[in-house]
C-alpha positions, 0 to 999 in steps of 0.5 A: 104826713109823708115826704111825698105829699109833702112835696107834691104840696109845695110843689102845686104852690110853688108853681101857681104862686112863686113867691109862696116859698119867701112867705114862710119867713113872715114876720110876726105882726106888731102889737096893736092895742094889746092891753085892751085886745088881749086874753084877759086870763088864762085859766088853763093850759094843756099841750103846751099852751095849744090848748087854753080855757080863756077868762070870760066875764059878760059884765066886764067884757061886754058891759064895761067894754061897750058904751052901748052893750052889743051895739057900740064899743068905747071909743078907746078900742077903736081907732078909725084913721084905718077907714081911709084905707077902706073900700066897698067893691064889687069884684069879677072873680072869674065870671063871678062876682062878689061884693067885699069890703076891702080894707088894705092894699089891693096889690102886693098885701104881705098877708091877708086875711079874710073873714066869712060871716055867719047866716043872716051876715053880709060884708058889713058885720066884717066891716063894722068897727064898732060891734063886737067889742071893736074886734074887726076895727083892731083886725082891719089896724093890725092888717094895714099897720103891718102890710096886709089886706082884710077883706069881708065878704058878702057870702050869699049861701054856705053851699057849693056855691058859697065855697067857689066864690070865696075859692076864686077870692082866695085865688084872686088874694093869693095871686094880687100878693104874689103868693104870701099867705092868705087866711080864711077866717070864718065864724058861726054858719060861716064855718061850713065855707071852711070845710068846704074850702077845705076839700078844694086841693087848689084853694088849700094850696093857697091857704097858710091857715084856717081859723073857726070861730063859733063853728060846727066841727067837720068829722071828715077833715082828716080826709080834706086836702087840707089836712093832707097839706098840715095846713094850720087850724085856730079853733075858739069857742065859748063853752056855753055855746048853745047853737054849735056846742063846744064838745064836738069842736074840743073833739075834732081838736083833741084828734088832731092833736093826737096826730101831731097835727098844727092845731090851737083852741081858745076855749072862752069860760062861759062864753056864748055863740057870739062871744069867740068873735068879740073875744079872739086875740087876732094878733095872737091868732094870726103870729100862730099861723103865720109862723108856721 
């Protein structure tokens, strides 16, 4: 990437978001849970550590991890002192409105994070802390344990008009926290909120990254605005993903990686459709971008 764009970047941020420029000093989030939440075993790395194949095994991170297999983890993954914290809205973004669970201050958050389901979703699969392993209850504890805000919206189609409203979402995230780092995480169909979030100069300018999880690749990133911009980007993915296969994915990293773009995949051995959001390490994940 060049100097100037580089600069013009910064720049379009700095103006819409004074506080933009501190925000790249963020401190690494602390430990949550961490043996319960983290990697259970890396099989391979490459690049570094960018590039990790991940141990997975249904029958212990699914079977001896849930009470109730894929409906209700044990209840020493979760901890739920964090729902005071919690609340469901409905937000006027502009003229648009949106329903989104808010978990975490809704003024002056050190970071946030938000999180886009797949088809058939709503705010309450974001919400839920007892599915997936309890993942979103570790991700809503690690949010407000350490300053930040999550927030789960109700996405009501992965089009245009999908995109604008998590675009005026993030405007609003980024504008109520003074201009620290927003992050859009989206899983499964969700990810073609990302793309498209991608090509929005203004909405990328906002970002301090992207996460995918589960998703379909975009072979026209590297013509997005957010590509112009480096803006950071989490891959994870299970290698027996039958719905979006995980070799267009590995590939689209593969390429920005040979251009030395900041890029990182979690690759999940054996893993399904599902598994990326039951298994990625979002403290992991987010020290990532947060750091960069």
């Amino acid at each position: 990437m060049s100097t100037i764009v580089f600069s013009v970047g910064c720049l379009l941020a700095a103006v819409l978001f004074p506080g933009i420029t501190a925000s790249a000093e963020a401190e690494p989030l602390r430990p949550y849970k961490d043996a319960l939440f983290g990697y259970p075993g890396v099989l391979r790395e490459e690049d570094g550590g960018g590039f990790r194949v991940v141990d997975y095994q249904e029958l212990r991170d699914i079977n001896g991890r849930d009470q109730i297999p894929e409906r209700r983890v044990k209840r020493s993954y979760v901890s739920l002192g964090v729902k005071s914290s919690q609340a469901d809205e409905t937000l006027d973004l502009g003229g648009r409105s949106l329903d989104v669970t808010r978990v975490g201050p809704d003024r002056g958050a050190a970071f946030t994070v938000i999180f886009i389901h797949g088809r058939g979703g709503d705010r309450r699969l974001g919400a839920n802390d007892f599915s997936f392993g309890g993942n979103f209850n570790r991700l809503k504890n690690l949010a407000v344990g350490n300053g930040g805000t999550y927030y789960a919206p109700s996405v009501r189609s992965f089009d245009a008009a999908g995109v604008a409203d998590v675009a005026a979402l993030i405007r609003s995230a980024a504008e109520r926290s003074g201009g620290r780092p927003v992050v859009l995480s989206c899983a499964s169909m969700g990810s073609f909120i990302c793309w498209g979030i991608s090509r929005d100069q203004q909405a990328a300018a906002m970002l301090g990254g992207m996460m995918v999880m589960g998703g379909v690749a975009d072979p026209a990133f590297e013509e997005s605005a957010a590509y112009k911009a480096r803006l950071p980007v989490f891959f994870s993915h299970g290698s027996n993903d039958s719905v979006y296969p995980a070799e267009a994915q590995v590939a689209l990293y593969r390429s920005l990686r040979n251009k030395d773009y900041p890029a990182r995949f979690v690759l999940f051995e054996t893993g399904s459709h599902g598994t990326p959001v039951r298994m990625t390490d979002w403290r992991d994940a987010l020290n990532w971008i947060l750091e960069r």
